[in-house]
PQR file of N, CA, C, O and H, with PARSE charges and radii, in Angstrom:
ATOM      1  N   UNK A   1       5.070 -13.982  25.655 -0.4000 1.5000
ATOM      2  CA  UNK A   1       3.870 -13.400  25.097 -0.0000 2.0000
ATOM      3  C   UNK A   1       3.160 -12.673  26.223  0.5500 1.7000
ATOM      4  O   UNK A   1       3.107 -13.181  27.343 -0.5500 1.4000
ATOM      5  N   UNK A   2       2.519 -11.289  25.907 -0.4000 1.5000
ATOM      6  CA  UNK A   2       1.959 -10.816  27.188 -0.0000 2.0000
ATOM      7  C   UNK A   2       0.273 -10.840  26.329  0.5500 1.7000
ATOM      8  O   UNK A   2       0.129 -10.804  25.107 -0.5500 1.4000
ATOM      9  H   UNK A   2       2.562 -10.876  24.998  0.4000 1.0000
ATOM     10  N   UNK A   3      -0.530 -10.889  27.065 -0.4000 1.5000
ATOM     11  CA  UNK A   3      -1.969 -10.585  27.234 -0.0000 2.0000
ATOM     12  C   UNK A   3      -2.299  -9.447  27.584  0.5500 1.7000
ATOM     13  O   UNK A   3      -2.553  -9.078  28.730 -0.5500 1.4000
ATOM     14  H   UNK A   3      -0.412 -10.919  28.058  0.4000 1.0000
ATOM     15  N   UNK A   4      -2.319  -8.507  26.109 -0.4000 1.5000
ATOM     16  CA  UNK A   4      -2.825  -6.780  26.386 -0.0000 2.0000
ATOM     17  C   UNK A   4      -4.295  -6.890  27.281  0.5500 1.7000
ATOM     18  O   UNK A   4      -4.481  -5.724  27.630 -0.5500 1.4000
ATOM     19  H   UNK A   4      -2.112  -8.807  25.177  0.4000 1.0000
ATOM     20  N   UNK A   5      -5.064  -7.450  27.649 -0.4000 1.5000
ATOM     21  CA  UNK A   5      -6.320  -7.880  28.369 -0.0000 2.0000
ATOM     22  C   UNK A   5      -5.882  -7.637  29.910  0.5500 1.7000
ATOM     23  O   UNK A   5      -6.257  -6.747  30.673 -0.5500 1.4000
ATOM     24  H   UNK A   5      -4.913  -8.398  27.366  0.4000 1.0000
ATOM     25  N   UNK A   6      -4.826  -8.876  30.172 -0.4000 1.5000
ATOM     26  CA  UNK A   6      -4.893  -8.947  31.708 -0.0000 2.0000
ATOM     27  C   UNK A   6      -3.254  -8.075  32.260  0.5500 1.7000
ATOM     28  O   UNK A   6      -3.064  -7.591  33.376 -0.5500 1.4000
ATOM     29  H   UNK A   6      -4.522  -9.600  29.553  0.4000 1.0000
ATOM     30  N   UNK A   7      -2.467  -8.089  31.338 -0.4000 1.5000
ATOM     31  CA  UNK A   7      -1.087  -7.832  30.731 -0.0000 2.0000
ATOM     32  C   UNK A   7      -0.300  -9.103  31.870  0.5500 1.7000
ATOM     33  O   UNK A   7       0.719  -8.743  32.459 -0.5500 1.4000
ATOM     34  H   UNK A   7      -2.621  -8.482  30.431  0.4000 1.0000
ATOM     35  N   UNK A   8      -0.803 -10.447  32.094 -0.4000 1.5000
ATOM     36  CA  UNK A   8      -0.128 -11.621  32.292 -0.0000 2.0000
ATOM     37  C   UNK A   8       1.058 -12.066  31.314  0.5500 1.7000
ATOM     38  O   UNK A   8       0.548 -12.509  30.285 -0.5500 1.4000
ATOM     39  H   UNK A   8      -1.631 -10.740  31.616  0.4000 1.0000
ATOM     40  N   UNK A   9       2.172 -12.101  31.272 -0.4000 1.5000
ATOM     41  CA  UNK A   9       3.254 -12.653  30.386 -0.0000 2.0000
ATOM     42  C   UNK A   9       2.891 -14.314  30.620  0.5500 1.7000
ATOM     43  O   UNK A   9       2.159 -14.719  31.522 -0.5500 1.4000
ATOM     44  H   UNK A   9       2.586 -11.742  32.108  0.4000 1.0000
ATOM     45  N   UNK A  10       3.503 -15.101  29.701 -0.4000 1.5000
ATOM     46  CA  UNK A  10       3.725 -15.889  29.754 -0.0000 2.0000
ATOM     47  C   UNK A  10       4.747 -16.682  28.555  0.5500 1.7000
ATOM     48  O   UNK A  10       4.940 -15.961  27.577 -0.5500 1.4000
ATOM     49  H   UNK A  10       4.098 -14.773  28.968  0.4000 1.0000
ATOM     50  N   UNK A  11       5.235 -17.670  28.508 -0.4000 1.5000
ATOM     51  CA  UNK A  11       6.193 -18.293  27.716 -0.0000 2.0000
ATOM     52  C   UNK A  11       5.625 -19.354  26.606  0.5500 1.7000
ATOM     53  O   UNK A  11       4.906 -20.334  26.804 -0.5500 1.4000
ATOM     54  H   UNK A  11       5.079 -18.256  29.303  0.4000 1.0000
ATOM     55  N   UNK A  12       6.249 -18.786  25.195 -0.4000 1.5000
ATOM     56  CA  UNK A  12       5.324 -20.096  24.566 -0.0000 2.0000
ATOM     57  C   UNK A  12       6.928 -20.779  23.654  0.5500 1.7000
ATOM     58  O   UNK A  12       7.937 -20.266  23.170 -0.5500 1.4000
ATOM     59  H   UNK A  12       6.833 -17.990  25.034  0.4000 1.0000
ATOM     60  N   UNK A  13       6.434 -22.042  23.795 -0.4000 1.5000
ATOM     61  CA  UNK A  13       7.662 -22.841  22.824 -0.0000 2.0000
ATOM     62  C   UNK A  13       6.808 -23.452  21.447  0.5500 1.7000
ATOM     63  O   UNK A  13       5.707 -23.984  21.586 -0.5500 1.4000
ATOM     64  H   UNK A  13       5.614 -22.459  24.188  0.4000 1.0000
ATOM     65  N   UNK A  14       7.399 -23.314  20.254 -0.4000 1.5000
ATOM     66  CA  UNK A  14       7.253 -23.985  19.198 -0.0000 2.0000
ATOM     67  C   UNK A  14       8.361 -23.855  18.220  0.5500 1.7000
ATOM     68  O   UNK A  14       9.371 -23.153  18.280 -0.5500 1.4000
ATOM     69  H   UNK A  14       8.294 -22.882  20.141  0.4000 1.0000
ATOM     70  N   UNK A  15       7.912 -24.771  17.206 -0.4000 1.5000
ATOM     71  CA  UNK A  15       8.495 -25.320  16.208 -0.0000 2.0000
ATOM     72  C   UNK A  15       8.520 -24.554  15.239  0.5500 1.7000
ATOM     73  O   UNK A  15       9.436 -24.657  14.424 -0.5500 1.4000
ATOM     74  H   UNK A  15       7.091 -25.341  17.157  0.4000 1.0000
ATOM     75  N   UNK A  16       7.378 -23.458  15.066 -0.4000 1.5000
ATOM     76  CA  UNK A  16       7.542 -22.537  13.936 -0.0000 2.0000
ATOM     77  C   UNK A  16       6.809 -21.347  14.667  0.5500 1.7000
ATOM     78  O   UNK A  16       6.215 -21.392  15.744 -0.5500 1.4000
ATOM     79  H   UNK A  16       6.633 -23.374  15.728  0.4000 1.0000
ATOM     80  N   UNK A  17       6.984 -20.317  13.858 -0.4000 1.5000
ATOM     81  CA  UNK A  17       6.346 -18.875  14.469 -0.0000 2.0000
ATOM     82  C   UNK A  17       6.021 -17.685  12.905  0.5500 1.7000
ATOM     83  O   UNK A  17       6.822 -17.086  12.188 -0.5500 1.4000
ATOM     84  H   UNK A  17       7.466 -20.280  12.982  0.4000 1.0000
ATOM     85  N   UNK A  18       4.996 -17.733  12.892 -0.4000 1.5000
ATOM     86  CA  UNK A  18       4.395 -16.977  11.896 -0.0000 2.0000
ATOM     87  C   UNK A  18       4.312 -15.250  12.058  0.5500 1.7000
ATOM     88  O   UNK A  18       3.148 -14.890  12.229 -0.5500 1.4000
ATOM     89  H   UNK A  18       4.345 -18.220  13.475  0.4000 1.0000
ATOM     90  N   UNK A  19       4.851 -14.637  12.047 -0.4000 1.5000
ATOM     91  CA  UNK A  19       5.586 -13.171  11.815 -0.0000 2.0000
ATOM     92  C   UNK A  19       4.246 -11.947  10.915  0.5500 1.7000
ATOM     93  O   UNK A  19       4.630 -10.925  10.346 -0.5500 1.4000
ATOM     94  H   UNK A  19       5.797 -14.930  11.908  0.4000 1.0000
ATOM     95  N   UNK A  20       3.198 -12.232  10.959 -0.4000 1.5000
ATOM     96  CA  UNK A  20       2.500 -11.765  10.006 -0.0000 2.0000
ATOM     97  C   UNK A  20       2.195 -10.571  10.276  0.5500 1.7000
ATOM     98  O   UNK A  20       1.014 -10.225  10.286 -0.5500 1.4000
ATOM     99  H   UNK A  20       2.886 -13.062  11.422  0.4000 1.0000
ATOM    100  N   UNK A  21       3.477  -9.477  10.621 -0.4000 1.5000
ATOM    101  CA  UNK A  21       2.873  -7.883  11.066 -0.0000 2.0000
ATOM    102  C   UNK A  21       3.677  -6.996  10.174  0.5500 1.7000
ATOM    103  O   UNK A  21       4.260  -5.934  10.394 -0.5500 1.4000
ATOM    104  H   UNK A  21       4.436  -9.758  10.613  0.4000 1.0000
ATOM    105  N   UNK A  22       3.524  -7.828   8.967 -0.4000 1.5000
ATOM    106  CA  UNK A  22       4.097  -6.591   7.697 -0.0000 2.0000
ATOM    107  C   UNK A  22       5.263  -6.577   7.336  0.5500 1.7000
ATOM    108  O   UNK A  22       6.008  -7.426   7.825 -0.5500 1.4000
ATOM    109  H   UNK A  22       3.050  -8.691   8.789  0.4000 1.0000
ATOM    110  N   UNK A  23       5.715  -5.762   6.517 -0.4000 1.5000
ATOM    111  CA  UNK A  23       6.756  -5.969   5.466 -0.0000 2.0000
ATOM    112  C   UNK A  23       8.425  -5.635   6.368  0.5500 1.7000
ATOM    113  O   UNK A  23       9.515  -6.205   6.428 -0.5500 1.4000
ATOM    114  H   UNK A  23       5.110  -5.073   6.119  0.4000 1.0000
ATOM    115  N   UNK A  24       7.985  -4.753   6.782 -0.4000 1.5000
ATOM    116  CA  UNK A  24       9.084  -4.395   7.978 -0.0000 2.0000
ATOM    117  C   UNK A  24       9.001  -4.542   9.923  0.5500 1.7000
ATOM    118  O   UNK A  24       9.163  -3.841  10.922 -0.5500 1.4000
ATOM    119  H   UNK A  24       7.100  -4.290   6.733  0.4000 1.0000
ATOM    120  N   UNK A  25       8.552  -6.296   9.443 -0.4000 1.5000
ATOM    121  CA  UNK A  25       8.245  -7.112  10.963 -0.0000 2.0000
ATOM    122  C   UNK A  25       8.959  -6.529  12.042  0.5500 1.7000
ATOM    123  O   UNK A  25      10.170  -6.624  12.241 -0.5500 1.4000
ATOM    124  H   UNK A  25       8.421  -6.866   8.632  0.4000 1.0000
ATOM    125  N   UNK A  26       8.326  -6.067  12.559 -0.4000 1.5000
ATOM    126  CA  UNK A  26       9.272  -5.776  13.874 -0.0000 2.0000
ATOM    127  C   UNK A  26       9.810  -7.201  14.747  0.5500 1.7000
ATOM    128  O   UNK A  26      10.867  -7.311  15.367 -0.5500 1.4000
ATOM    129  H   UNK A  26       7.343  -5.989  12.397  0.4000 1.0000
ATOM    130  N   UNK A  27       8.706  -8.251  14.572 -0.4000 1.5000
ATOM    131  CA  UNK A  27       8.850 -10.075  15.493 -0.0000 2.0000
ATOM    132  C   UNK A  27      10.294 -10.402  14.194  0.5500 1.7000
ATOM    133  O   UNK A  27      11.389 -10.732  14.650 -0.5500 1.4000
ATOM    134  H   UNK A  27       7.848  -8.161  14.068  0.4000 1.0000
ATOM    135  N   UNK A  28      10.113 -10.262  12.645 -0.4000 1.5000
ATOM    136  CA  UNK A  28      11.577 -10.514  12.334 -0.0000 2.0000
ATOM    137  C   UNK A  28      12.697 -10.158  12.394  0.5500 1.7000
ATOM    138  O   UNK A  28      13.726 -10.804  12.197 -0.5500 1.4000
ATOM    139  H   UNK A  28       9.223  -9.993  12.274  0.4000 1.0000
ATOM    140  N   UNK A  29      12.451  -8.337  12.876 -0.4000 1.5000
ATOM    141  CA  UNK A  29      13.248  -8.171  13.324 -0.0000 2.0000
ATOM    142  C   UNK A  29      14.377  -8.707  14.550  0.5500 1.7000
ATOM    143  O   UNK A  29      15.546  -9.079  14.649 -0.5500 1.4000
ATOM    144  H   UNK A  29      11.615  -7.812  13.036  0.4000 1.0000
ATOM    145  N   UNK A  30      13.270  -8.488  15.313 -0.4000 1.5000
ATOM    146  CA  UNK A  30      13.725  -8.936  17.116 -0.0000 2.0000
ATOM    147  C   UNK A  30      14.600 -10.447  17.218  0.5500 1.7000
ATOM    148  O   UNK A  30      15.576 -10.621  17.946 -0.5500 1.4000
ATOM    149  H   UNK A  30      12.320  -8.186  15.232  0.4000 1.0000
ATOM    150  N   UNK A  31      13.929 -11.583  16.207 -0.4000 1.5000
ATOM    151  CA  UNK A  31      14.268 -12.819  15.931 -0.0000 2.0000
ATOM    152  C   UNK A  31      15.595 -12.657  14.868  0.5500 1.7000
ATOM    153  O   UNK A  31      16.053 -13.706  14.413 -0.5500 1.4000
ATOM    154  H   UNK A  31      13.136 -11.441  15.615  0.4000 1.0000
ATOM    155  N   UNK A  32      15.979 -11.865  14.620 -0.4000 1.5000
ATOM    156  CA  UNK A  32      17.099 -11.398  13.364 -0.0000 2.0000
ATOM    157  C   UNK A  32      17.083 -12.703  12.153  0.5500 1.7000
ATOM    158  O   UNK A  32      18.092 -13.255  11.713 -0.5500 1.4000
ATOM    159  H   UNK A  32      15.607 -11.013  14.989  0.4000 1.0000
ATOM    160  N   UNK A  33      15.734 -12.993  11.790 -0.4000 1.5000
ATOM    161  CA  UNK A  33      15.254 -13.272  10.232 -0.0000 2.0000
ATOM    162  C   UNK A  33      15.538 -12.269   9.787  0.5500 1.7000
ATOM    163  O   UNK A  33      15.251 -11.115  10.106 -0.5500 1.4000
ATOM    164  H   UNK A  33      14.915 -12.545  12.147  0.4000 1.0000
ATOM    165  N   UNK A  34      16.563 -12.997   8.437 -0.4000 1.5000
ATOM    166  CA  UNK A  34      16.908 -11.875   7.290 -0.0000 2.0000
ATOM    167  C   UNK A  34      15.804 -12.090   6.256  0.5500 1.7000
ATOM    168  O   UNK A  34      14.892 -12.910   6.360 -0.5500 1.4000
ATOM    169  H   UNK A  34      16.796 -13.934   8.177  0.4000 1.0000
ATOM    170  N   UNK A  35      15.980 -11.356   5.378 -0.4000 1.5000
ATOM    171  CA  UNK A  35      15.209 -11.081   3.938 -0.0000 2.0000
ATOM    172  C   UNK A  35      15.481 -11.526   3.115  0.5500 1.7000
ATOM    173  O   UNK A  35      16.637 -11.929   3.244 -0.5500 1.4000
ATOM    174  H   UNK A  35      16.721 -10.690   5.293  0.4000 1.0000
ATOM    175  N   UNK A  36      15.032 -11.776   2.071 -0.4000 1.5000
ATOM    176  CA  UNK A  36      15.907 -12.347   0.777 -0.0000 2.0000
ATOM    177  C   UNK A  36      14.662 -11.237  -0.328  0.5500 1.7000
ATOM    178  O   UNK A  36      13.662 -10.526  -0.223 -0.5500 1.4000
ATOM    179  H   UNK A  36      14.093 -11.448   1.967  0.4000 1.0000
ATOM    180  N   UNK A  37      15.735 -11.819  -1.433 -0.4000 1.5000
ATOM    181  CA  UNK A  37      14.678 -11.173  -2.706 -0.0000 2.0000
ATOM    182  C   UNK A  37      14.991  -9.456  -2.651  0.5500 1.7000
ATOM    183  O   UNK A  37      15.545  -8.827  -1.749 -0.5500 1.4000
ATOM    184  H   UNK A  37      16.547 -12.396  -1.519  0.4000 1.0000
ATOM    185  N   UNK A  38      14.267  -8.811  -4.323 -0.4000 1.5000
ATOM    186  CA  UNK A  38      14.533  -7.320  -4.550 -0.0000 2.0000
ATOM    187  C   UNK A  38      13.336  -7.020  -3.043  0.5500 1.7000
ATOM    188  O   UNK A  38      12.329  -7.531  -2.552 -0.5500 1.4000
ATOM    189  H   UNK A  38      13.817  -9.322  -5.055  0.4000 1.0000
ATOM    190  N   UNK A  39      14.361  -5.748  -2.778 -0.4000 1.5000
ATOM    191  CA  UNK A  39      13.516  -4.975  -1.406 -0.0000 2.0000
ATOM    192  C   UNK A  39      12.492  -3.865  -2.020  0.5500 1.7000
ATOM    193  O   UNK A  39      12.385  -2.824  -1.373 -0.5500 1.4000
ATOM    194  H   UNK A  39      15.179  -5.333  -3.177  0.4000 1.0000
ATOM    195  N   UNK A  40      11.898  -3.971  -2.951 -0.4000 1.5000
ATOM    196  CA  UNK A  40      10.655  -3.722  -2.960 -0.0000 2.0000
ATOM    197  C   UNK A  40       9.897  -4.371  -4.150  0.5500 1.7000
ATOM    198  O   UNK A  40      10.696  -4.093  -5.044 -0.5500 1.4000
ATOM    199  H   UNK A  40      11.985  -4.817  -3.478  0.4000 1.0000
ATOM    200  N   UNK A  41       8.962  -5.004  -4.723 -0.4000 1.5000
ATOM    201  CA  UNK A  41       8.474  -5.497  -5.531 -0.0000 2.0000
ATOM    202  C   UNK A  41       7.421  -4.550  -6.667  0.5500 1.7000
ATOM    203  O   UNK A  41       7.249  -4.777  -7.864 -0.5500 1.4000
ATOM    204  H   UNK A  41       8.313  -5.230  -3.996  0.4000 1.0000
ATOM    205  N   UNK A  42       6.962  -3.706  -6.023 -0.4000 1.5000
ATOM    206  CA  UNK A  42       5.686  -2.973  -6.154 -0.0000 2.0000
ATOM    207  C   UNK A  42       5.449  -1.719  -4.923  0.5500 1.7000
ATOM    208  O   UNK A  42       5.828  -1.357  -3.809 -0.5500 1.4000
ATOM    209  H   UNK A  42       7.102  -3.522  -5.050  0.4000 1.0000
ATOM    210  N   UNK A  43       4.746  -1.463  -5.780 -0.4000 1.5000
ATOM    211  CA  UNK A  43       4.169  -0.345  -4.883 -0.0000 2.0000
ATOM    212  C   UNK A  43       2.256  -0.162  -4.530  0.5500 1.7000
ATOM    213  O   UNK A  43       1.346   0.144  -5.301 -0.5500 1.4000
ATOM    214  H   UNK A  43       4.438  -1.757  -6.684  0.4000 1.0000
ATOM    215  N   UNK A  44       2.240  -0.434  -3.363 -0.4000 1.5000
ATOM    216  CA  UNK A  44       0.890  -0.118  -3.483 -0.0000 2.0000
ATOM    217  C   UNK A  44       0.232   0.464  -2.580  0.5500 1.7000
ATOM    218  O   UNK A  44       0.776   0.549  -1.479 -0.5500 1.4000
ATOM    219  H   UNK A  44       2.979  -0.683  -2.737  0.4000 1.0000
ATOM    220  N   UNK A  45      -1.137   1.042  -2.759 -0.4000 1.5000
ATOM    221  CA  UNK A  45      -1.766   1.983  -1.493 -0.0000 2.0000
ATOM    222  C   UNK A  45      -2.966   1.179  -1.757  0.5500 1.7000
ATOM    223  O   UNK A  45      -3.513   0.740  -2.769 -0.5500 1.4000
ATOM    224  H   UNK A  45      -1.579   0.972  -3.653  0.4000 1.0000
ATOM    225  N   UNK A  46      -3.285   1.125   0.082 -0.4000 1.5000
ATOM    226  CA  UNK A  46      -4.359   0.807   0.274 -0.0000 2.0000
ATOM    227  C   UNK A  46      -5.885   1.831   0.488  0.5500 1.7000
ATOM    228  O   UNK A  46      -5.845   2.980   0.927 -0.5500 1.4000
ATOM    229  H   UNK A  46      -2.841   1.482   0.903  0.4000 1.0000
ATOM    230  N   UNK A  47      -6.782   1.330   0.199 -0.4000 1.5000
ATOM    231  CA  UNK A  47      -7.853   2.725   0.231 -0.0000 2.0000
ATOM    232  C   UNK A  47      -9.213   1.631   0.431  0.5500 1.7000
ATOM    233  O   UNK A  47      -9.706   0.781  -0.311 -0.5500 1.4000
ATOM    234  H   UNK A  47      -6.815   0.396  -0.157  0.4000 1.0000
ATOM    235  N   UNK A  48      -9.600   2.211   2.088 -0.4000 1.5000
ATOM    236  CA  UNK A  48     -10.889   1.448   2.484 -0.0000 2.0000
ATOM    237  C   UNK A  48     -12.293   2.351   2.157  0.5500 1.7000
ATOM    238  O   UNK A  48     -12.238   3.387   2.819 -0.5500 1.4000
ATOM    239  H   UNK A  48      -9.200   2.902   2.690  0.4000 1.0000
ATOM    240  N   UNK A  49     -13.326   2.292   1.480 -0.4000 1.5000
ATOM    241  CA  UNK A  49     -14.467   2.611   1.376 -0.0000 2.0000
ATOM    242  C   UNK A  49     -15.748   1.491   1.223  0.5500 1.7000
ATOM    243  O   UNK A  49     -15.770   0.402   0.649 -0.5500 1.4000
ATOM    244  H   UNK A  49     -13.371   1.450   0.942  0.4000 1.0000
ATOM    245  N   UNK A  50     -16.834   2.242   2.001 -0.4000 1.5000
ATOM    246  CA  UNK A  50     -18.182   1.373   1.556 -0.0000 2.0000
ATOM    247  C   UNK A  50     -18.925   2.341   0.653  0.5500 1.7000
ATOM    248  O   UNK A  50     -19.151   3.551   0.635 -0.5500 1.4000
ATOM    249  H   UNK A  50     -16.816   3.126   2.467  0.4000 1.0000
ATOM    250  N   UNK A  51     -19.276   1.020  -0.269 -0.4000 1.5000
ATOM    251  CA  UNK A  51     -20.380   1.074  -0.981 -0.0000 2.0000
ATOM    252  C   UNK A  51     -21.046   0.307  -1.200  0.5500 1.7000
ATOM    253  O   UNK A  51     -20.547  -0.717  -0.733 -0.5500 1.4000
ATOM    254  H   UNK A  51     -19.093   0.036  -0.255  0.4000 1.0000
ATOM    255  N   UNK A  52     -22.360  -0.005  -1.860 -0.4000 1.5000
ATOM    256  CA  UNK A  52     -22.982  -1.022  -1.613 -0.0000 2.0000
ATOM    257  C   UNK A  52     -23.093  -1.237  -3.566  0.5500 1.7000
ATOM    258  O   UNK A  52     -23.615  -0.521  -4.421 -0.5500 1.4000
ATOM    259  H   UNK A  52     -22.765   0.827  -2.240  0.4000 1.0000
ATOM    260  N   UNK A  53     -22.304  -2.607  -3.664 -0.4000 1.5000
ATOM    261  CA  UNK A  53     -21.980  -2.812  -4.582 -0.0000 2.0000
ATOM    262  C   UNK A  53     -22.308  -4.216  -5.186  0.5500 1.7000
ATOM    263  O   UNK A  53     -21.757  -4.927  -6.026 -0.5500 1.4000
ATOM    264  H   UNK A  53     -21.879  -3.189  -2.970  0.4000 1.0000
ATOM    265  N   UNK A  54     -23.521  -4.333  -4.355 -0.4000 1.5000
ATOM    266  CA  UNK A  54     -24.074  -6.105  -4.762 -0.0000 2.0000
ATOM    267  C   UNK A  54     -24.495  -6.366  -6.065  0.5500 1.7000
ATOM    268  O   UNK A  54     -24.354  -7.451  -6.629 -0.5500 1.4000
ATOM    269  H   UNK A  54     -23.969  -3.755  -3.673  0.4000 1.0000
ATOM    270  N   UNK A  55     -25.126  -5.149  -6.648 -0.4000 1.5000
ATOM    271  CA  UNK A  55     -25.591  -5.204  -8.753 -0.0000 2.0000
ATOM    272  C   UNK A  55     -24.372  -5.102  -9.143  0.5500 1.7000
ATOM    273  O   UNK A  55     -24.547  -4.760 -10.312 -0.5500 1.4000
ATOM    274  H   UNK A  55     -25.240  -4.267  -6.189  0.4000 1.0000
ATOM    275  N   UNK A  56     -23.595  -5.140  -9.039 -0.4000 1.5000
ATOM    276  CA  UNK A  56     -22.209  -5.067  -9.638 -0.0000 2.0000
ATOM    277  C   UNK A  56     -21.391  -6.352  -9.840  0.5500 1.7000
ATOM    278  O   UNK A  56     -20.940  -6.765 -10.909 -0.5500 1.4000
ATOM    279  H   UNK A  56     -23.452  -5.418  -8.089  0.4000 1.0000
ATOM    280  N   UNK A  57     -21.263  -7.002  -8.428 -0.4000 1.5000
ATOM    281  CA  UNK A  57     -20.612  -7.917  -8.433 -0.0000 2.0000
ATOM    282  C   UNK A  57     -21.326  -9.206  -7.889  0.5500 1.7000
ATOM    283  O   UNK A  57     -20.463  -9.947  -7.420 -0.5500 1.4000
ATOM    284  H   UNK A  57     -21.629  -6.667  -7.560  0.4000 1.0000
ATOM    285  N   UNK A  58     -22.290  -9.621  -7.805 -0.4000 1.5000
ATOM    286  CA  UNK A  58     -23.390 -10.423  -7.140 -0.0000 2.0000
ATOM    287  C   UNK A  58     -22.739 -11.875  -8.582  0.5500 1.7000
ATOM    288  O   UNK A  58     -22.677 -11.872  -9.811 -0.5500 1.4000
ATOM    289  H   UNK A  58     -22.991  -9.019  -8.186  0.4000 1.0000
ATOM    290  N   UNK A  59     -22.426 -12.785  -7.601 -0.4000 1.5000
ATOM    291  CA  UNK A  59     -21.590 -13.892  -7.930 -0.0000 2.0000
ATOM    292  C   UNK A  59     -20.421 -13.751  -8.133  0.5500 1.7000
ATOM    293  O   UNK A  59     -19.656 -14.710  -8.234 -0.5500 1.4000
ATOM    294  H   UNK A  59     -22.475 -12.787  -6.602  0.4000 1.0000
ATOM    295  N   UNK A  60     -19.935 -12.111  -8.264 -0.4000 1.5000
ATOM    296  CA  UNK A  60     -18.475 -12.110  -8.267 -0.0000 2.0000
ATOM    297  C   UNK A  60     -17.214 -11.744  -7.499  0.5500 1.7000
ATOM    298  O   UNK A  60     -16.079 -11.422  -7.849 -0.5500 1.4000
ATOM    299  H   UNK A  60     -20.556 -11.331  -8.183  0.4000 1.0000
ATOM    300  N   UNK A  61     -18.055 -11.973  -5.866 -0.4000 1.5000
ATOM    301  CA  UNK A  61     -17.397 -11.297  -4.605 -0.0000 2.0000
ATOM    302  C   UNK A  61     -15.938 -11.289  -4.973  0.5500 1.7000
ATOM    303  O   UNK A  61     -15.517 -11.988  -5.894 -0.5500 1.4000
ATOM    304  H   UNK A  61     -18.977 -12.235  -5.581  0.4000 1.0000
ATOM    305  N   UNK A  62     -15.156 -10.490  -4.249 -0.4000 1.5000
ATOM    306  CA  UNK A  62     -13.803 -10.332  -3.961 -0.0000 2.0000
ATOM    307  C   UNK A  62     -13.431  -9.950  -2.966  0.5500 1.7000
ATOM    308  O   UNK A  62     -14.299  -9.391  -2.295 -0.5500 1.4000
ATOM    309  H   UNK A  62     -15.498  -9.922  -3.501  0.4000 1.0000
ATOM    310  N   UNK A  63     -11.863 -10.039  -2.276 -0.4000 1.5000
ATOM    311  CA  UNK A  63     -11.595  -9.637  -0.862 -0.0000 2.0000
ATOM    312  C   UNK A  63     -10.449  -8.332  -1.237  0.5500 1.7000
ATOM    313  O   UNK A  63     -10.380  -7.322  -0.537 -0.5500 1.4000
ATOM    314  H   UNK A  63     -11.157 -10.493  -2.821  0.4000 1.0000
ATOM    315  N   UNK A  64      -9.645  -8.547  -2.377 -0.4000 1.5000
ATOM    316  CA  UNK A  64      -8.444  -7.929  -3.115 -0.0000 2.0000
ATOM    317  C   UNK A  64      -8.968  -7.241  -4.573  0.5500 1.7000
ATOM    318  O   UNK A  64      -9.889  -7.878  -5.084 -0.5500 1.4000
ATOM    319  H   UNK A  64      -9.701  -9.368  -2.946  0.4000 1.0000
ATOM    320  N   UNK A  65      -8.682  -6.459  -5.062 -0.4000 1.5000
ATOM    321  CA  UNK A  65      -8.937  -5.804  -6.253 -0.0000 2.0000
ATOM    322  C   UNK A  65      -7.720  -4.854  -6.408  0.5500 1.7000
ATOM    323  O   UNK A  65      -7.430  -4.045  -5.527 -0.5500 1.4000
ATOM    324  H   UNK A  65      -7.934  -5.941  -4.648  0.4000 1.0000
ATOM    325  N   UNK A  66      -6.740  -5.036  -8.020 -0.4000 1.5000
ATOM    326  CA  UNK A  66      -5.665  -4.411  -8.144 -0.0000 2.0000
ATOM    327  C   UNK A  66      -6.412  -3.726  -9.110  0.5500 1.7000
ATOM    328  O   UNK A  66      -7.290  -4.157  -9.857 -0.5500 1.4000
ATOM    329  H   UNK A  66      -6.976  -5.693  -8.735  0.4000 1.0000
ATOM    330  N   UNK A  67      -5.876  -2.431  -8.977 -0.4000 1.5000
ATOM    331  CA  UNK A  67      -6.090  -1.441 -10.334 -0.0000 2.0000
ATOM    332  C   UNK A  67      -4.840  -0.689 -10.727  0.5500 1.7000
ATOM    333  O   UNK A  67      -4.271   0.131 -10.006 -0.5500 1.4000
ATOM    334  H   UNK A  67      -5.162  -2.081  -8.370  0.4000 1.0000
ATOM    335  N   UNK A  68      -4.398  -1.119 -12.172 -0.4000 1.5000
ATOM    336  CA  UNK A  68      -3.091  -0.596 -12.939 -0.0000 2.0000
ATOM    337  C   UNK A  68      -3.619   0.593 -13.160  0.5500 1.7000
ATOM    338  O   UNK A  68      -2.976   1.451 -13.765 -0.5500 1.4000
ATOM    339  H   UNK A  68      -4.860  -1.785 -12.758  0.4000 1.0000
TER
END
């Protein structure tokens, strides 16, 4: 593991390793974890905007919102 901060490497050992940099991991790659399952499920685009939307949803926060 390096430290983009100091760029110190260092070595880490464990039991499991969580891969969470997307659909086409480059860490599963490198580790040659295969895939399983259809190679694509869906399709989706992401789209970040603010608005201020508290009369709208005020008790009904969300973090995800799908629209068919």
């Amino acid at each position: 593991v390096e430290n983009k901060a100091t760029g110190v490497n260092y070595r880490t050992i464990a039991d499991y390793m969580i891969a969470a940099d997307g659909a086409n991991s480059l860490v599963r790659k490198q580790l040659n974890i295969p895939v399983s399952g259809n190679d694509s499920w869906t399709d989706l685009l992401n789209i970040y905007f603010e608005a201020d939307l508290e009369l709208l949803v005020k008790g009904r926060e969300f973090s995800l919102f799908l629209i068919d």
